[in-house]
N, C-alpha and C positions, 0 to 999 in steps of 0.2 A: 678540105674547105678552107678558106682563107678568110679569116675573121679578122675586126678591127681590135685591138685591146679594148674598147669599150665596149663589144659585143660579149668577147670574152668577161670579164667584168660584170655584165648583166648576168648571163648565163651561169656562170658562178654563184652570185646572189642568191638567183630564182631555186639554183641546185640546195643551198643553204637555209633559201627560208620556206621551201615544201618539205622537208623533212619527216614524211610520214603522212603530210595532208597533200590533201587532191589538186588544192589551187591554190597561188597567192595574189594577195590583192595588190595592184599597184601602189595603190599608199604605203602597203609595207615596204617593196620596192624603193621606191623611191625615199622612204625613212632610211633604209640600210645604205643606199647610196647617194646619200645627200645631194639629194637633184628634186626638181618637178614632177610631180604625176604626168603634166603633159609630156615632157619628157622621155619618161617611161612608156607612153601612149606610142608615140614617133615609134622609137626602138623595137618596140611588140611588134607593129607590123612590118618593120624588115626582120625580125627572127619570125617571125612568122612565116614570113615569105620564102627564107631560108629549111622551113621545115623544121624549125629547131623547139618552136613552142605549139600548143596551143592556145589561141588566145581567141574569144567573143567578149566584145564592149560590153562593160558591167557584169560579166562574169567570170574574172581570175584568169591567171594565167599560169598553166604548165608544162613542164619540157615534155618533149616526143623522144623516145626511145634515142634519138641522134642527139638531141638536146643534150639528156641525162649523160650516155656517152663522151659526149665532148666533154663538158660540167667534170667528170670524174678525172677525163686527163689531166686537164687543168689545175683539179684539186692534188693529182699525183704528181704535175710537177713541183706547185708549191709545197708539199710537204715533205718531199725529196731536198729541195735546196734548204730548206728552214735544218733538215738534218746534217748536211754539206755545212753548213754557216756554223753550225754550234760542234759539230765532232772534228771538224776539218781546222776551220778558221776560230776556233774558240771565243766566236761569239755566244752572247748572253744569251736565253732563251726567250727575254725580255725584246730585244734586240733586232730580232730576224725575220720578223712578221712583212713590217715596210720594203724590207730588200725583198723577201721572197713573194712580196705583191708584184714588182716590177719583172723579176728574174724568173715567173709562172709563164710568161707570154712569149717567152724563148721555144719555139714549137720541135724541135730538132726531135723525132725521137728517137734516133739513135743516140743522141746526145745524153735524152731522161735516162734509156735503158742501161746506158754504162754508164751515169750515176749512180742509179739502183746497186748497179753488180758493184760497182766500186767504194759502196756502204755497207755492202752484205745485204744488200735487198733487206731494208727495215721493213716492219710492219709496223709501226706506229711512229708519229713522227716528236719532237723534243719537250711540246705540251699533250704528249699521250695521245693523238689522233688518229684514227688507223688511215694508212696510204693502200690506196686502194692498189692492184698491182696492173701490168701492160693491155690484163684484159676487162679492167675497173671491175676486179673484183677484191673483196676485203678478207684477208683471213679470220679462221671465229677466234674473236678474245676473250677470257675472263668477262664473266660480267662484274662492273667500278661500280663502288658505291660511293655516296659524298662523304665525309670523314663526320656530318653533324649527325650521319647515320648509322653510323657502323657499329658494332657493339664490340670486337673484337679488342682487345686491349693492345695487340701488336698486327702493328699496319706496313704497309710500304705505297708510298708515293706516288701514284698509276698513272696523274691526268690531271688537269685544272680546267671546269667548266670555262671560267671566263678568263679571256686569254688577253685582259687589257694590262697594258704597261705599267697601269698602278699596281696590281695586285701583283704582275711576275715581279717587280722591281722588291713589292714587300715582304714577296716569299724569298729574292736572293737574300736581301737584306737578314731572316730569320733562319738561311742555310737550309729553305726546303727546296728541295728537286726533284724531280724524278728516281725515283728509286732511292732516294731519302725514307729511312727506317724511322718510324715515328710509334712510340710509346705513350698511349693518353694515360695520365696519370688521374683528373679528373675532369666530369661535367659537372657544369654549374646550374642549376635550375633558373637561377636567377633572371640569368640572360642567357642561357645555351652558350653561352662561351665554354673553350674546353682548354683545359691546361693539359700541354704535352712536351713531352722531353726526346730530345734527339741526343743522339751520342756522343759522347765529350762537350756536351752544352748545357748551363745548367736549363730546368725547368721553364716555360714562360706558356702565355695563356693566350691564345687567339679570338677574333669573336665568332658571332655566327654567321655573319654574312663571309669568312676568310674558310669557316668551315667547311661550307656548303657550297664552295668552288673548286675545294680539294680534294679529289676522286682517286679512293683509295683500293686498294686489295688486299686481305688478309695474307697472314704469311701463313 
């Protein structure tokens, strides 16, 4: 099926903000894509019309099995390239978001699939996301906890909830990454801030809103 990038782009969205629920409202929609609800209106009934959503006026809108489908290629090529950008080209993980918005709509898949082989077929992509695989499906992971959660005293680096450019920029800046070994030395009741120490570095203290975005697994 031959879609517009901005179809793609919706579809994407819609994949991203049902997440477990039945419908999304177009005001969400069009919050996450900084557009119009009328907008969103227009678009609904040609994915509609494409079979890609379900959609009735004033009651939400959600993908049809082809919908979800497409939605997951999509999501597997963006998380393929974002892994291409940072092990390949030594880009930032801060970095690779904007390029691998554009380089998602590159449709070839022959092109995705010896990506994949030419990474070692990841299962997670460089902010800890699972990529889903040729037939959108996900392998099972560990289940992440947030690091303001965890009890464990020795962690390792799994994921970061919020994947915006301030906060990767402030984890490079503090030497956390993925797979970055982190030892909590202490919580503070204070403010839930947590002092932890990485290796060859001395001690230093995070708050809680940096905790609660850092999705970690026991070792």
């Amino acid at each position: 099926m031959n879609l517009t990038v901005a179809e793609e782009n919706y579809i994407k969205s819609i994949y991203k903000l049902q997440d477990g629920q039945a419908v999304v409202s177009t005001n969400a929609i069009a919050y996450e894509l900084d557009t119009k609800p009328a907008s969103v209106t227009d678009m609904a009934k040609k994915l509609k019309e494409k079979k890609l959503i379900d959609y009735e006026k004033y009651q939400g809108i959600s993908l049809t099995a082809e919908g979800k489908r497409i939605a997951l290629q999509i999501v597997r090529r963006h998380r393929l390239w974002e892994c291409f950008l940072v092990e390949k080209l030594s880009f930032s993980w801060n970095e690779v978001h904007e390029i691998a918005e554009e380089l998602e709509h590159v449709r070839s898949e022959k092109l995705i699939n010896r990506l994949s082989e030419f990474l070692g077929n990841p299962t997670t992509d460089p902010h800890g996301d699972p990529i889903p695989d040729a037939q959108g499906k996900f392998s099972k992971t560990k289940q992440l906890i947030s690091l303001d959660k965890a009890t464990a005293r020795r962690l390792e680096v799994a994921g970061v909830a919020d994947q915006s450019s301030a906060l990767l920029e402030f984890l490079n800046a503090k030497g956390i990454r993925l797979g970055t070994q982190i030892d909590v030395i202490e919580r503070y009741e204070f403010d839930n801030s947590v002092e932890i120490k990485i290796r060859n570095q001395p001690a230093f203290t995070i708050s809680e809103q940096v905790s609660k975005n850092i999705m970690v697994k026991t070792l």
